[in-house]
TINU-922603 format. One record per residue (C-alpha): x negated, y negated, z negated; residue in one letter. Coordinates in nm, 3 decimals, decimal comma, padded with zeros to 5 digits. Layout:
SITE       c1       c2       c3  aa
SITE        X        Y        Z   A
...
This chain:
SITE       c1       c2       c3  aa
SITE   00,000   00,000   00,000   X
SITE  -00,069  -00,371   00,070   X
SITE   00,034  -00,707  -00,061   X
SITE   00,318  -00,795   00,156   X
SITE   00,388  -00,458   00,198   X
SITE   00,792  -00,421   00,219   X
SITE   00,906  -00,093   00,046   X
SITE   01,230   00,058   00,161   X
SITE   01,402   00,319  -00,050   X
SITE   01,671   00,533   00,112   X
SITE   01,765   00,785   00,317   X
SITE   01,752   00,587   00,592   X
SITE   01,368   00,510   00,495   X
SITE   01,057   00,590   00,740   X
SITE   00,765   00,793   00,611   X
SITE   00,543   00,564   00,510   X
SITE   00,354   00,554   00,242   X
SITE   00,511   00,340  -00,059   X
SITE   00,858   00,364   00,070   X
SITE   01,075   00,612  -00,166   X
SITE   01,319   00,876  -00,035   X
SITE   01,535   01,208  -00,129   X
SITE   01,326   01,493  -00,104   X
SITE   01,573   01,616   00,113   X
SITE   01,469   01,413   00,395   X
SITE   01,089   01,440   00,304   X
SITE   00,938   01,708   00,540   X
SITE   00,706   01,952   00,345   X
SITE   00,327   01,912   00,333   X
SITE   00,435   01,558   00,257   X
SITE   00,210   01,421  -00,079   X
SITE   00,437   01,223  -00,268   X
SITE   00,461   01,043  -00,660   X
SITE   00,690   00,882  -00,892   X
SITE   00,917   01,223  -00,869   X
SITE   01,238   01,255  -01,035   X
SITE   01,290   01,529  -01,264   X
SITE   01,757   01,486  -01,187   X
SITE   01,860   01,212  -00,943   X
SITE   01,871   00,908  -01,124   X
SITE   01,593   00,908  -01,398   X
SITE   01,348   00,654  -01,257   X
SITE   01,028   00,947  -01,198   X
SITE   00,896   01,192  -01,419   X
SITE   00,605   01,355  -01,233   X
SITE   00,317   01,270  -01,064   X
SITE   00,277   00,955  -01,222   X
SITE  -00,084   00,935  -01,356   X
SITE  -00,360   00,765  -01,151   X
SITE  -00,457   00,951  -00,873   X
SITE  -00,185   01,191  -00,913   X
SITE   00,015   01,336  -00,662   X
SITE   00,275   01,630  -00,583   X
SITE   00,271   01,843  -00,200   X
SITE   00,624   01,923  -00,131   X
SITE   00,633   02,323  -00,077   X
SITE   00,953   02,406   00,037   X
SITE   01,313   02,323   00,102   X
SITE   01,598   02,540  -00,044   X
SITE   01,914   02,389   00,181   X
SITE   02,175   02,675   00,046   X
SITE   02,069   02,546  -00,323   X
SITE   01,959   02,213  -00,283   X
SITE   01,645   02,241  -00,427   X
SITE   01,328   02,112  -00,329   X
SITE   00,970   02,292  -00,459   X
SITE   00,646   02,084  -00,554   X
SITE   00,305   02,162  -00,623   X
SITE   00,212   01,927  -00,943   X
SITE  -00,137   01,804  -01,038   X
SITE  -00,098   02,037  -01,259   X
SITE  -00,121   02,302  -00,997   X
SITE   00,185   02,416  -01,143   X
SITE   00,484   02,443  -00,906   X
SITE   00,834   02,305  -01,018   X
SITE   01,155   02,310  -00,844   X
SITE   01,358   01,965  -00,833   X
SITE   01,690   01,879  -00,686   X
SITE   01,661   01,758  -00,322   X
SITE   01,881   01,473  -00,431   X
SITE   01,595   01,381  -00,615   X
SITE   01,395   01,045  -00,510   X
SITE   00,990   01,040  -00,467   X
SITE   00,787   00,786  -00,286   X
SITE   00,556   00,852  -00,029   X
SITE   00,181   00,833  -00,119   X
SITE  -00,094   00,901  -00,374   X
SITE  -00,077   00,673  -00,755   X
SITE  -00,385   00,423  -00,738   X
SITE  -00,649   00,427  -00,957   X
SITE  -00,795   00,777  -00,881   X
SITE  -01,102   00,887  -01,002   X
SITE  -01,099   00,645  -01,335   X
SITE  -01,202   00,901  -01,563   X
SITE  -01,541   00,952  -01,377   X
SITE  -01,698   00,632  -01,494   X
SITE  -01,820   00,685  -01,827   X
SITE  -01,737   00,519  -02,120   X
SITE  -02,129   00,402  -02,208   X
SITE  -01,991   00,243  -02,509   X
SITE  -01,828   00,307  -02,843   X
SITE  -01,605  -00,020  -02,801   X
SITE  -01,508   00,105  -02,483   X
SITE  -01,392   00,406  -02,617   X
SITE  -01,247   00,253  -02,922   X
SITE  -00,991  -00,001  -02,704   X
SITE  -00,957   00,312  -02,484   X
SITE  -00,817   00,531  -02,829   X
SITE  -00,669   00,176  -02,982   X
SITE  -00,359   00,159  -02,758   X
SITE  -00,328   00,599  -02,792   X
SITE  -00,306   00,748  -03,085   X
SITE  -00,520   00,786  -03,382   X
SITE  -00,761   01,064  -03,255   X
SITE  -01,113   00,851  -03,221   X
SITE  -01,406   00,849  -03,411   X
SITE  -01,414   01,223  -03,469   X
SITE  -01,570   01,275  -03,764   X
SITE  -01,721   01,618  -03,814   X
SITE  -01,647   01,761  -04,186   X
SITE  -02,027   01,819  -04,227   X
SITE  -02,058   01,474  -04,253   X
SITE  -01,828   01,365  -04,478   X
SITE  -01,800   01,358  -04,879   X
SITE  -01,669   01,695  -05,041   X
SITE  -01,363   01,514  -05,175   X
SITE  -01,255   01,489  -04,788   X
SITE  -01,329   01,769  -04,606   X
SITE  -01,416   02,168  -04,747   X
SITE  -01,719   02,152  -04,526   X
SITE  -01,858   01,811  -04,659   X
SITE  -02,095   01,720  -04,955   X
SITE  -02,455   01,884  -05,008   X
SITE  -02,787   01,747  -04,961   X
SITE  -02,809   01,805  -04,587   X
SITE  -02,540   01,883  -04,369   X
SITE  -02,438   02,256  -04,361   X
SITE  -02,056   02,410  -04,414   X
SITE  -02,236   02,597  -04,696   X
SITE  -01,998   02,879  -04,678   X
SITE  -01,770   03,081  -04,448   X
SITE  -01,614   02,879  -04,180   X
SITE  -01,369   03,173  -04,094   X
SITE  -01,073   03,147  -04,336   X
SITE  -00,762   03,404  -04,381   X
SITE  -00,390   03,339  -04,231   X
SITE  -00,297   03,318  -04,614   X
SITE  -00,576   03,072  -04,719   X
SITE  -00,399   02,741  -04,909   X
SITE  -00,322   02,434  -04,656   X
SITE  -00,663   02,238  -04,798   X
SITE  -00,897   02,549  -04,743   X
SITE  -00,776   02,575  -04,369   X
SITE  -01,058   02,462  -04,216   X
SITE  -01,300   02,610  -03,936   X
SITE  -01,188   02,914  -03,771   X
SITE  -00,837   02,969  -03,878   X
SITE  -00,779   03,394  -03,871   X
SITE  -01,023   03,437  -03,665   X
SITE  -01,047   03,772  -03,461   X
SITE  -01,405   03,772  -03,334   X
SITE  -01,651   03,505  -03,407   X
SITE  -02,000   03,454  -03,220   X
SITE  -02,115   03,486  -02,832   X
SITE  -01,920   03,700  -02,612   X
SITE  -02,138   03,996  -02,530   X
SITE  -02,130   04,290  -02,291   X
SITE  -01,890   04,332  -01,962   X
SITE  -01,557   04,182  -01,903   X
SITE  -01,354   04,550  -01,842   X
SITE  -01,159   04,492  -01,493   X
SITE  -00,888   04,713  -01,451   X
SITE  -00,937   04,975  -01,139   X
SITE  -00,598   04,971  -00,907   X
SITE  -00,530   05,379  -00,833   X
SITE  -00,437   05,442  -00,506   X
């Protein structure tokens, strides 16, 4: 898209990228955005930048149209459903790295509360099971048991294995 650009929505609408029209009367290998999840919601999928959806198939006896999400996951929609032509802007904005912590720290701000992450080695022994000592180790097991009390469960909760993965993966032999 440009500035200037007009966008048409319809069904009446060419193919060209920004306008937005029924999946019904998108042809398939079309990459489209903005999808809506029922007719009428505003778009649900392929919203993201850089994201887009490749429209599989048309089911004209339901009226269902299938998509291939970024996900890689496929969904099927309505075909009443609206999506505009084109790919979100903005791909490719998680390659740049960060480079500094107040970069990532108006990048978290806006979130949630998930950033710093704060190992338990490194914090006091009121805070964390793992923390305290005079140099950082966990200091004991870092496996714990299903039943453990909700301030013990730390580490690796019931645990089946622990350590590298070693030997083979076993694949299954088709008998013919």
């Amino acid at each position: 898209m440009y500035t200037g650009q007009f966008v048409y929505c319809g069904k009446k609408a060419d193919l060209v990228v920004g306008n937005c029209l029924p999946l019904n009367q998108v042809p398939e290998g079309t990459i489209v955005c903005n999808i809506e999840a029922r007719q009428g919601d505003r778009g649900a999928f392929a919203r993201g930048s850089g994201c887009f959806a490749v429209v599989i198939t048309h089911d004209e006896d339901k009226g269902t149209t299938r998509l291939r999400l970024p996900s890689g996951g496929k969904k099927t929609v309505p075909n009443t459903a609206r999506a505009q032509i084109g790919i979100v802007a903005g791909g490719g904005r998680t390659d740049k790295p960060l480079l500094k912590a107040g970069r990532a720290y108006h990048k978290y701000r806006v979130k949630r509360n998930c950033w710093p992450k704060i190992r338990g080695v490194a914090k006091n022994p009121v805070e964390h099971p793992f923390g305290g000592g005079n140099h950082q180790h966990i200091g004991k097991p870092s496996t714990v048991s299903r039943e453990a009390p909700a301030g013990r469960k730390v580490g690796l909760i019931a645990a089946r294995r622990t350590g590298r993965l070693r030997g083979e993966k076993k694949v299954a032999q088709d008998k013919d």
